[in-house]
GUMI-676776 format. One line per field, with one value per residue (C-alpha): residue number from 1; residue in three letters; x negated, y, z. Coordinates in steps of 0.2 Angstrom, whole numbers, padded with zeros to 4 digits. Example, Ala and Ser with C-alpha at 12.3 -4.5 7.8 and 13.67 -1.06 7.14 Angstrom:
2
k: c(1,2)
r: c(ALA,SER)
c1: c(-0062,-0068)
c2: c(-0022,-0005)
c3: c(0039,0036)
//
This chain:
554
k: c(1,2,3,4,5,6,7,8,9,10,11,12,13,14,15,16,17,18,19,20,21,22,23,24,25,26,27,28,29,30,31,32,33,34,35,36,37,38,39,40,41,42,43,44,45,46,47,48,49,50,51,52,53,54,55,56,57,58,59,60,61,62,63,64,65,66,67,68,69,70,71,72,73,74,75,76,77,78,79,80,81,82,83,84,85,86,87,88,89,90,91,92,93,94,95,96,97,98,99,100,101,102,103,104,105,106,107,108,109,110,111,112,113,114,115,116,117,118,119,120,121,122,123,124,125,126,127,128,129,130,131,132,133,134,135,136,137,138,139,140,141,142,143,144,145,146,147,148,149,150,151,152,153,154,155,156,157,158,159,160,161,162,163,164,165,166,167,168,169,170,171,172,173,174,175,176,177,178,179,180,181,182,183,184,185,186,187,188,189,190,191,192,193,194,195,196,197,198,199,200,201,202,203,204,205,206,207,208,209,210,211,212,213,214,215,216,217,218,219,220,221,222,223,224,225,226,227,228,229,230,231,232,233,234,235,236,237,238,239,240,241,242,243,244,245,246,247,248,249,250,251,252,253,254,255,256,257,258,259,260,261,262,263,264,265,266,267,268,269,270,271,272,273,274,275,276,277,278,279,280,281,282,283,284,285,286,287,288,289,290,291,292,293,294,295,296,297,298,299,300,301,302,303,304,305,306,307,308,309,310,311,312,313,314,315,316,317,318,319,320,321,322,323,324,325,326,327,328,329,330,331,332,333,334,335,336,337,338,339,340,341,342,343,344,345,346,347,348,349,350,351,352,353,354,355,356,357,358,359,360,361,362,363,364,365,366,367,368,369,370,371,372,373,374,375,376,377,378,379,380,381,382,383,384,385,386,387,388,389,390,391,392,393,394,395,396,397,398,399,400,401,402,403,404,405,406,407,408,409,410,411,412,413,414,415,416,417,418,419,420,421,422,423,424,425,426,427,428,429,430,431,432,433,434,435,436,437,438,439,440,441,442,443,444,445,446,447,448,449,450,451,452,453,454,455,456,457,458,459,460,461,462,463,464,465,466,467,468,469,470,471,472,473,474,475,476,477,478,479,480,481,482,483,484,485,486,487,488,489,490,491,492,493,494,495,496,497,498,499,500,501,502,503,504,505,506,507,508,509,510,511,512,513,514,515,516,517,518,519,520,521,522,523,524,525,526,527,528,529,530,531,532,533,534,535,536,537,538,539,540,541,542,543,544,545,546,547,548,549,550,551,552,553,554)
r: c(UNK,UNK,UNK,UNK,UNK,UNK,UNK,UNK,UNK,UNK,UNK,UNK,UNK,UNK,UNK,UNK,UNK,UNK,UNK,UNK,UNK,UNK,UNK,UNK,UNK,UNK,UNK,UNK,UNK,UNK,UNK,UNK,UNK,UNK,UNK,UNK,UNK,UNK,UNK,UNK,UNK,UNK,UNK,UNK,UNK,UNK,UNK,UNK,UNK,UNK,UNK,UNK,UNK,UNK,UNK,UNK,UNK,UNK,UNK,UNK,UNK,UNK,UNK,UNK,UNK,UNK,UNK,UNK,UNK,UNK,UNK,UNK,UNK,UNK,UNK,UNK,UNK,UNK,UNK,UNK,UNK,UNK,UNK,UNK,UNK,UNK,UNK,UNK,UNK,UNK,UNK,UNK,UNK,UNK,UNK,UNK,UNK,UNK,UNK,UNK,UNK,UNK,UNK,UNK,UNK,UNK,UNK,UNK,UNK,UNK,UNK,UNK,UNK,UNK,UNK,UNK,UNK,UNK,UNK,UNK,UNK,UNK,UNK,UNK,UNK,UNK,UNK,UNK,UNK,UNK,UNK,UNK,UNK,UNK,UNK,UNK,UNK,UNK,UNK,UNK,UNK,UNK,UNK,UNK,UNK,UNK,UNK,UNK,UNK,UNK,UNK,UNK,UNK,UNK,UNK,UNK,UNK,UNK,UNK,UNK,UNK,UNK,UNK,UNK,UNK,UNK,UNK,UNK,UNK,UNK,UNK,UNK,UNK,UNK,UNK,UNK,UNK,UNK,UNK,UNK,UNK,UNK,UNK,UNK,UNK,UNK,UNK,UNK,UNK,UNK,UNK,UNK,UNK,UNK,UNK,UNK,UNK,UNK,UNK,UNK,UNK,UNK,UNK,UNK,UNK,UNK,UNK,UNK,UNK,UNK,UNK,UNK,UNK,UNK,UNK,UNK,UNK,UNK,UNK,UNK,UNK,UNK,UNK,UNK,UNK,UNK,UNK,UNK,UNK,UNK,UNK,UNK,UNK,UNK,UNK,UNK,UNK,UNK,UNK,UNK,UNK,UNK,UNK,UNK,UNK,UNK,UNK,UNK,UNK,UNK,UNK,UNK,UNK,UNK,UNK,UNK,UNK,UNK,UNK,UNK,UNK,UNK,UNK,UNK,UNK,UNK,UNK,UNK,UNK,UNK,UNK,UNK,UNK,UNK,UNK,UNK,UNK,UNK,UNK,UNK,UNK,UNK,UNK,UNK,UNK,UNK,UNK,UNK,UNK,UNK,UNK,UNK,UNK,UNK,UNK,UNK,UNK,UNK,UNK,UNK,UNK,UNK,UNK,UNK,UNK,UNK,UNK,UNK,UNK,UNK,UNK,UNK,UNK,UNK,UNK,UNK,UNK,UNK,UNK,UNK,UNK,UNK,UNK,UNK,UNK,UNK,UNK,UNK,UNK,UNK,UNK,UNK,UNK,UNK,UNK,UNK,UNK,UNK,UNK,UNK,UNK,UNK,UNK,UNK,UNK,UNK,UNK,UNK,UNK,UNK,UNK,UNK,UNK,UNK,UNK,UNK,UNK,UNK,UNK,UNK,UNK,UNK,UNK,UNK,UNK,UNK,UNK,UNK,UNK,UNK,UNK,UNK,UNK,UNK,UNK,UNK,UNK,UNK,UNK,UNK,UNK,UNK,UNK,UNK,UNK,UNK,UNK,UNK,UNK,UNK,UNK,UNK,UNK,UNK,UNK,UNK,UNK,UNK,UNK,UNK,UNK,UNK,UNK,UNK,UNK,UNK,UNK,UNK,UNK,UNK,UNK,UNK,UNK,UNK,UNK,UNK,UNK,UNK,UNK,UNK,UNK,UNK,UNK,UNK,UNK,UNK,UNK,UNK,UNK,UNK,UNK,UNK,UNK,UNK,UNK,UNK,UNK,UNK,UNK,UNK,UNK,UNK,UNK,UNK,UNK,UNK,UNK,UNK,UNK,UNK,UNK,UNK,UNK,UNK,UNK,UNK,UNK,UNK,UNK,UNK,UNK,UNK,UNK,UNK,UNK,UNK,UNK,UNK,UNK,UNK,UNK,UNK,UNK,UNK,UNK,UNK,UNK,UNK,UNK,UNK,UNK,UNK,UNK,UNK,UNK,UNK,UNK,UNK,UNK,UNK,UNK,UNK,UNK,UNK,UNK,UNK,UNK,UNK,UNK,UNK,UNK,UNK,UNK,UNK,UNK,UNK,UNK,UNK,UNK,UNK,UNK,UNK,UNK,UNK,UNK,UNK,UNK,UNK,UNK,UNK,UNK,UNK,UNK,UNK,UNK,UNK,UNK,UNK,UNK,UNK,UNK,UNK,UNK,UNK,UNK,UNK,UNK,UNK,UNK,UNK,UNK,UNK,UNK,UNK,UNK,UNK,UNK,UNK,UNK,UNK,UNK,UNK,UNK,UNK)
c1: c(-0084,-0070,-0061,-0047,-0063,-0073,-0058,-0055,-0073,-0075,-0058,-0067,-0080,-0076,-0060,-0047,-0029,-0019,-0007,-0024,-0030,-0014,-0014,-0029,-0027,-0007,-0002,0012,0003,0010,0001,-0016,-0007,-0006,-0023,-0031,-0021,-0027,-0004,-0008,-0020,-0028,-0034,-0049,-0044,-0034,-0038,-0037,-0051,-0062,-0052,-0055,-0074,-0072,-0063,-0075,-0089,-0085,-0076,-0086,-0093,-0107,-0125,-0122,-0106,-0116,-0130,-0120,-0115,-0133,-0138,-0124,-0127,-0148,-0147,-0140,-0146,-0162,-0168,-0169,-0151,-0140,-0141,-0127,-0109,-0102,-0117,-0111,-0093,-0098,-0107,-0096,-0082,-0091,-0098,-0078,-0072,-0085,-0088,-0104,-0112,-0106,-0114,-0118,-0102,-0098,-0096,-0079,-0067,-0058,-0039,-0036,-0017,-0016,-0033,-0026,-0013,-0022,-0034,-0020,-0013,-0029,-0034,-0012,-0018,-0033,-0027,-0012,-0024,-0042,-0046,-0043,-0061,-0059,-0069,-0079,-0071,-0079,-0070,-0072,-0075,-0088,-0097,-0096,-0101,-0118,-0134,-0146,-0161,-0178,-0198,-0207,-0223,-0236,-0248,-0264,-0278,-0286,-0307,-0313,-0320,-0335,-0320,-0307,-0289,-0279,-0270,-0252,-0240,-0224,-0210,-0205,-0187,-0181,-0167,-0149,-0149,-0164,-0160,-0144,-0152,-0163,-0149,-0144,-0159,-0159,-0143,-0147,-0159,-0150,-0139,-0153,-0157,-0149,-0154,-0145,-0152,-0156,-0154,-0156,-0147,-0147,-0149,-0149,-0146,-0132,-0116,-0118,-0128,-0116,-0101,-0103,-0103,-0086,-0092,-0110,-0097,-0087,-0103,-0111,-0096,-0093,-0111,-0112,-0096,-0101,-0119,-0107,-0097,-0110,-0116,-0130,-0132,-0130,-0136,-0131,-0134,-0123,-0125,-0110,-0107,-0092,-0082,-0066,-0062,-0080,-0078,-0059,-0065,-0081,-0070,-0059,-0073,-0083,-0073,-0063,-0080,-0086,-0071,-0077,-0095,-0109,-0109,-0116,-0113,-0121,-0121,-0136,-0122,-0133,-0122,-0133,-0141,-0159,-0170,-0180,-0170,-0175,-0169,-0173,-0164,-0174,-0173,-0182,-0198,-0194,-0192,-0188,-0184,-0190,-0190,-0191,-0181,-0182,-0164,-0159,-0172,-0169,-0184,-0181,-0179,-0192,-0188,-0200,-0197,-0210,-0211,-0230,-0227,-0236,-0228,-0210,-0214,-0217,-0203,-0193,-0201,-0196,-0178,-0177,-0185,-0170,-0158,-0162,-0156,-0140,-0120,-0110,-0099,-0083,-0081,-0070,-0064,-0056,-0053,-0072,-0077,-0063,-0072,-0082,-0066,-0058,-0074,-0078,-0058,-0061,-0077,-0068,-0057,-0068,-0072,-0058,-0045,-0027,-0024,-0008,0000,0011,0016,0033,0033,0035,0017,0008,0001,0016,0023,0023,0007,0018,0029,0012,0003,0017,0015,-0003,-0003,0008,-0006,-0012,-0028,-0030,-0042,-0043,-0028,-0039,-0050,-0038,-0027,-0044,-0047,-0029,-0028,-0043,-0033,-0017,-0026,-0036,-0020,-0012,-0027,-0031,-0011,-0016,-0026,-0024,-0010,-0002,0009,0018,0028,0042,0053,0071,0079,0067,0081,0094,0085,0083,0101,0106,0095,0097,0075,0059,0044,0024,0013,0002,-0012,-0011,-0018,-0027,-0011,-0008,0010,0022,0027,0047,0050,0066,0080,0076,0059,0065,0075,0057,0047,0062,0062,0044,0043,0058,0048,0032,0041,0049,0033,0020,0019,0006,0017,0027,0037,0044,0057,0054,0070,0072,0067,0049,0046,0047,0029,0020,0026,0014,0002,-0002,-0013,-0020,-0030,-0039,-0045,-0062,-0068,-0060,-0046,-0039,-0031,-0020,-0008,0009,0014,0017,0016,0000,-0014,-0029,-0028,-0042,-0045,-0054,-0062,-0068,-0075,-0084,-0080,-0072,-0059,-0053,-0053,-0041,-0028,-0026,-0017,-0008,-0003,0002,0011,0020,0026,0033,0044,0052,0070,0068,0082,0072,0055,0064,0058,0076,0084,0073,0075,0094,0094,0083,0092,0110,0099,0095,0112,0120,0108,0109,0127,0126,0112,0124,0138,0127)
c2: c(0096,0106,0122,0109,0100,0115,0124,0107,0106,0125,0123,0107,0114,0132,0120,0130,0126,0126,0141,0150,0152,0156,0171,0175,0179,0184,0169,0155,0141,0128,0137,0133,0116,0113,0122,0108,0094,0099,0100,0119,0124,0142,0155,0159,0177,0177,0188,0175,0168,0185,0185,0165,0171,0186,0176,0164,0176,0188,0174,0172,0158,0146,0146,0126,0133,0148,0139,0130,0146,0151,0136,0137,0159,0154,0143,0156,0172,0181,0185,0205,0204,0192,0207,0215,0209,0213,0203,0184,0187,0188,0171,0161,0169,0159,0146,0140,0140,0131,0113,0106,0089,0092,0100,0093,0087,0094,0077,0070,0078,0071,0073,0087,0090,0075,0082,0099,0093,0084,0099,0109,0096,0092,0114,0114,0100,0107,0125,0115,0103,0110,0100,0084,0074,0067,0052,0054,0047,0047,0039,0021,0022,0034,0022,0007,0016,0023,0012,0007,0020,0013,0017,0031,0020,0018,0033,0032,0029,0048,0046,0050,0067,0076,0088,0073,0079,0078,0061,0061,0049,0044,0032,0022,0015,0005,0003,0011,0004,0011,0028,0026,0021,0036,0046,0040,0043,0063,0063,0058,0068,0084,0077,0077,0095,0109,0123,0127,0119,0123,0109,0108,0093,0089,0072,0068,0050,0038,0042,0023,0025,0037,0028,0010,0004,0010,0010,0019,0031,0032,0035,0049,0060,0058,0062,0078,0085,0082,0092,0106,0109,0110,0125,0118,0128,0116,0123,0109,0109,0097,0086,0092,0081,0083,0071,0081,0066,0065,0084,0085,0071,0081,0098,0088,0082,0099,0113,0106,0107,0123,0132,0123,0130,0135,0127,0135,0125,0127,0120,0119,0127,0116,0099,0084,0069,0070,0055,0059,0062,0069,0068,0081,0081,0093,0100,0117,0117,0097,0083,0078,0065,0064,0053,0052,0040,0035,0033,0018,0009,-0008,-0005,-0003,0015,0021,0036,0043,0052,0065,0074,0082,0104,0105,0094,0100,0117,0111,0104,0117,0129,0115,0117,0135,0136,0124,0134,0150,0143,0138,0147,0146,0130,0138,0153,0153,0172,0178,0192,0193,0195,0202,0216,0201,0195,0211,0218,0203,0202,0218,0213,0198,0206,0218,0201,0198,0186,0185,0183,0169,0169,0157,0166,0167,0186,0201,0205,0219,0228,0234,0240,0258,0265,0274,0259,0248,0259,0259,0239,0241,0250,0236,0224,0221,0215,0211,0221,0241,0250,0261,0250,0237,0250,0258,0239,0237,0255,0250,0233,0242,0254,0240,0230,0244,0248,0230,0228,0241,0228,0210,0202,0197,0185,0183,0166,0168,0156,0160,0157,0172,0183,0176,0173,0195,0196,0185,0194,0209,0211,0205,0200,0205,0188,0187,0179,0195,0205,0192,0191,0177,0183,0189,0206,0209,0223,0233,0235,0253,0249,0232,0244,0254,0237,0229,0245,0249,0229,0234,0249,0240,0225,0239,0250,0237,0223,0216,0212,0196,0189,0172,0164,0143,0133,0128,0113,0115,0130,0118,0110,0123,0136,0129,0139,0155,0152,0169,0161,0172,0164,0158,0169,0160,0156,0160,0147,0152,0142,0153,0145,0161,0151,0163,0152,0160,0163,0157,0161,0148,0153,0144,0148,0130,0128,0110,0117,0132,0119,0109,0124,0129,0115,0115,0132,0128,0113,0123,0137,0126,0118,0136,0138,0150,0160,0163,0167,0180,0197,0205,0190,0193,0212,0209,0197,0211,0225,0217,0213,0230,0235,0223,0231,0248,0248,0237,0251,0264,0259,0255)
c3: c(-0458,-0461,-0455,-0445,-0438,-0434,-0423,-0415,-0409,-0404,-0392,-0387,-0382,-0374,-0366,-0372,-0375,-0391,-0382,-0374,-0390,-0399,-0386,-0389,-0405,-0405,-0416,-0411,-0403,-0416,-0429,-0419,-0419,-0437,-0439,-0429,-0436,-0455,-0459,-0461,-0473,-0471,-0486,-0486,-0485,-0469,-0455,-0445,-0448,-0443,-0427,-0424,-0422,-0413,-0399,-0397,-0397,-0386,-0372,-0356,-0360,-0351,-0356,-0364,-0373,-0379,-0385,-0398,-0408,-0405,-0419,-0430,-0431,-0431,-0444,-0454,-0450,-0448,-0431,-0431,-0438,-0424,-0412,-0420,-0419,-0432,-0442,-0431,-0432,-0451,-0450,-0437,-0451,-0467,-0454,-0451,-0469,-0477,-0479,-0475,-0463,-0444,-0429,-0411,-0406,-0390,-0376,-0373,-0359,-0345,-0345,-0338,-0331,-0319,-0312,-0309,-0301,-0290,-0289,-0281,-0272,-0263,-0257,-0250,-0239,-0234,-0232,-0221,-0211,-0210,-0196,-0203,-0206,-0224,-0230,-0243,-0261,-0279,-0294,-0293,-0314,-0313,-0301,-0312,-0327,-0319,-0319,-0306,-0301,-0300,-0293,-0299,-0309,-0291,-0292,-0296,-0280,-0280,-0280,-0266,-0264,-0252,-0243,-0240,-0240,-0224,-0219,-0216,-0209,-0216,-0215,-0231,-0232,-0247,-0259,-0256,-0239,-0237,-0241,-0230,-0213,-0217,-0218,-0202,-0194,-0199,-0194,-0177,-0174,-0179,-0165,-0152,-0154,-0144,-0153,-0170,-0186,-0203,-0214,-0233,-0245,-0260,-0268,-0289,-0285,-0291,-0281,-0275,-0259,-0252,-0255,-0258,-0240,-0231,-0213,-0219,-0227,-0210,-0199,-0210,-0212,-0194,-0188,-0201,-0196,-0179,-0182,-0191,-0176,-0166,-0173,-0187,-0202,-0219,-0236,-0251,-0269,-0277,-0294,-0304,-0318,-0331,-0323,-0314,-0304,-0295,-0292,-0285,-0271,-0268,-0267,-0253,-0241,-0243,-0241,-0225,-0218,-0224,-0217,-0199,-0197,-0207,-0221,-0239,-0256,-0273,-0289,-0303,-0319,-0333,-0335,-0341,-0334,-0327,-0333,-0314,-0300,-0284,-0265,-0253,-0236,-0223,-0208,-0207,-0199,-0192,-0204,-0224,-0234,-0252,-0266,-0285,-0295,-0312,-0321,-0328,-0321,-0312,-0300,-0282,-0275,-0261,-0248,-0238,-0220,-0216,-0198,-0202,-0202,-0222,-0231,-0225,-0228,-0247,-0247,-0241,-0255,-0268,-0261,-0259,-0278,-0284,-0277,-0284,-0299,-0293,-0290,-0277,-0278,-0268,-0256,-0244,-0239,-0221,-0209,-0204,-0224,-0231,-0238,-0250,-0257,-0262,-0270,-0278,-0285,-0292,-0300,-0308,-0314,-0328,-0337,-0352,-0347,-0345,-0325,-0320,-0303,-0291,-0278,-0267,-0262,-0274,-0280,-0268,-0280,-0286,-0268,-0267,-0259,-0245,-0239,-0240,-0230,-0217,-0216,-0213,-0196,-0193,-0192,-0174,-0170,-0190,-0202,-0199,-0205,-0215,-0223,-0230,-0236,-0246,-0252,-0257,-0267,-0277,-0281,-0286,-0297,-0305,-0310,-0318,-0328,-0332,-0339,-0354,-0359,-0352,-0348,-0330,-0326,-0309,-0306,-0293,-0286,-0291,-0274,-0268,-0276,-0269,-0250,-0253,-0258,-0242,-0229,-0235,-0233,-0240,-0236,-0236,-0237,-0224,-0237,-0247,-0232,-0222,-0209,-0198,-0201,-0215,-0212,-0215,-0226,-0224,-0236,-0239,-0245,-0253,-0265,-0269,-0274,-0282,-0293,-0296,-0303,-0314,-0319,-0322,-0333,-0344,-0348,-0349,-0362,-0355,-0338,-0337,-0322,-0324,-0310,-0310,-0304,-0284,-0290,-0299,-0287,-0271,-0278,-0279,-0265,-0252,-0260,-0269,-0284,-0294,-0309,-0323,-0337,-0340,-0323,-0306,-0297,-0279,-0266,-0251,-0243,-0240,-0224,-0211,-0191,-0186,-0194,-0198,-0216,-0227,-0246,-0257,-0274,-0287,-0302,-0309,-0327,-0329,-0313,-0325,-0339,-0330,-0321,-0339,-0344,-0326,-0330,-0349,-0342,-0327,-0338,-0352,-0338,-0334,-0344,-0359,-0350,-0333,-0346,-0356,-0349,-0352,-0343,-0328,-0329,-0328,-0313,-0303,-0309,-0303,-0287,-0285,-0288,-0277,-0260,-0265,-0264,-0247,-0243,-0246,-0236,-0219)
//
């Protein structure tokens, strides 16, 4: 395994891009290229290589992605010395130079783009339509490619005892059809009840039960959404395997739901296949269904339906003692937890990574503090003047920090200048202040943002603003995406007709993986004349000088 291999698999497996990396390590991204393709050879002095492990060891990185340096820097160094940095950036240094049989590969990818695409396709027609009901889809591939579950072997007949245990009823349903009229059943009976619910689900079992039969499919997303809007609680730890496709469809039934009612999702952050899989559907305190499969086994799959008080209060400590283990799947941020989102931005944003963002108003944190504040005791029956405005100075002070370090890239559509230039005003995004309106901002203070982003694009490196053609820009305005790298990304749509606004997070590895590439792919589509920062700084600086003299003459 050589030094061409070695970085192949690394960026295989921490999903990193030819140009993430390059950035990374301030090189040209076709030099990362050549590296990988074995055309450019490197010395075995260059700093490069040094800096090549340093990256990968100090990325935020997931436990499977950490484990695998864990091996190669074990292998290779005593114990008491793999505590000190500068000992494994030593070790992963000589690790990727030398020749010598392969490691664990890591397991193939998906492509990436097309699913980042749909990705954000899918969250602009949620965020537009959040009442819609969605059916329940998962890739037709994926399906075919999974085998049959089986029996757990019959347990053994317990001897009897003097103190006999107690006896229990249950119902037993077999097979996929089985488990589906089960399902049906719980449903049902979550229906029947007039008091609000909490229900627990989680199943381990080949996708095929729940989307094999179309009008099952119909029925049981129908029923639960049913049970949602009546008030029920739902708490769901999904089965995340590497497979985007299986993840995007699950992402457009789910969070259309959670944004309706009470609905929490999680997901167990260790990717691998389970040789026994487990079911658990309860209802707190009423009713569970359980089972054990085997995987890969051709044997028929048994369900049982408890209503007995002990054995659903085991089962609901099984539950609870899954997810304790488990991270938030998405979270979905609006007026009534405002305060979550903008303390959790901030404490995303002390992880390392460069932050991208499609957005169609001048960024807010560079509006002066003064005008801002003025906007804000605009806001009518929204947040409390003084709070946001607290929230959105901790945020301001933040970016201009993090830009001594990190680098920020805001992406602008072009005809925003020229809509400014024409109406002689901009405008504050409602999504940036959890509005159900954009506020317009008067020429005067126009003048002030326009020339505090100047300001910023000239004093900080680290700050880049980017203006995509009409045309590529009409794709992607629907909706604001602010992406950091390796850490989370936030989904608003920009639509300003008094809907509530809603902000989705997510932070699930494969979906960072794959809005990399989008954002690589989106950016290489700019011209090179609307990427070069003295070409942008010109176009705002004519603006500004085009409404100050307009400004002037009024």
């Amino acid at each position: 395994m050589n030094f061409d291999q070695k970085l192949t698999a690394l960026m295989h497996l921490f999903k990193i891009s030819n140009s993430k990396l390059a950035r990374g390590i301030n090189v040209d991204a076709s030099l990362v290229s050549r590296w990988k393709s074995g055309e450019r050879k490197i010395s075995l002095n260059s700093p490069h290589i040094p800096m090549l492990a340093t990256y990968f060891l100090r990325i935020n990185a997931y436990q499977y992605q950490k484990e695998y340096l864990e091996k190669i820097i074990a292998a290779r160094l005593p114990e008491k010395q793999r505590q000190e940095e500068a000992n494994r950036i030593h070790v992963l240094t000589d690790w990727l130079v030398s020749a010598e049989p392969p490691d664990p590969q890591p397991d193939e990818q998906p492509e990436q783009l097309a699913q980042s695409v749909s990705l954000i396709a899918s969250i602009a027609d949620i965020l537009e339509h959040p009442d819609q009901v969605r059916p329940y889809r998962a890739d037709i591939k994926a399906q075919q490619e999974q085998p049959a579950n089986g029996d757990l072997p019959a347990a053994g007949i317990p001897q009897t005892g003097e103190l006999p245990g107690l006896i229990c009823t249950y119902e037993v349903f077999e097979g996929r059809p089985g488990k589906r009229q089960a399902f049906l059943n719980f449903l049902y009976r979550i229906l029947q009840s007039e008091k609000p619910l909490d229900i627990f689900l989680t199943s381990e079992d080949d996708i095929r039960w729940l989307i094999e039969d179309p009008g099952f499919t119909i029925r049981w997303t129908r029923l639960l959404h049913q049970a949602i809007n009546q008030g029920h609680q739902v708490t769901l730890i999904h089965v995340i395997t590497r497979r985007t496709n299986e993840l995007l469809n699950m992402l457009n039934y789910w969070i259309p739901l959670h944004m309706s009612g009470k609905v929490y999702s999680y997901y167990y952050p260790r990717y691998g296949e389970r040789r026994i899989r487990q079911t658990l559907f309860i209802i707190r305190e009423q009713a569970a269904i359980h089972s054990q499969t085997i995987a890969e086994s051709s044997g028929c799959e048994m369900y049982f339906a408890y209503q007995d008080p002990l054995t659903i209060e085991h089962l609901t400590r099984l539950f609870q003692a899954s997810l304790s283990q488990c991270r938030p799947l998405f979270t979905i941020y609006n007026q009534q937890n405002a305060r979550a989102y903008y303390e959790q931005n901030l404490e995303f944003s002390k992880k390392p990574g460069a932050v991208y963002s499609i957005r169609r108003h001048l960024n807010i944190r560079l509006m002066p503090k003064t005008a801002l504040k003025h906007y804000l005791r605009r806001l009518n029956g929204s947040l409390p003047e003084n709070q946001l405005s607290g929230w959105l100075d901790s945020q301001q002070q933040d970016f201009y920090n993090r830009l001594e370090q990190e680098t920020y890239l805001d992406i602008l559509p072009l005809s925003l200048l020229e809509n400014i230039q024409t109406q002689k005003h901009s405008q504050l995004g409602g999504y940036e202040i959890f509005s159900d309106k954009a506020l317009t901002v008067t020429l005067s203070d126009t003048l002030l943002w326009l020339q505090q982003t100047i300001d910023a694009l000239r004093q900080y490196d680290n700050y880049e603003l980017y203006l995509t053609p009409d045309s590529q820009a009409a794709k992607s305005t629907a909706i604001h995406i602010t992406y950091k790298e390796n850490n989370s990304a936030y989904f608003s749509a920009t639509f300003d007709d008094k809907r509530a606004v809603s902000i989705i997070q997510l932070n699930e590895n494969n979906i960072l993986h794959s809005l990399s590439y989008y954002f690589d792919d989106y950016i290489q589509k700019i011209p090179a004349s609307l990427r070069s920062k003295g070409d942008v700084i010109q176009r705002l600086e004519r603006l500004l000088t085009s409404l100050s003299a307009y400004h002037g003459k009024k």
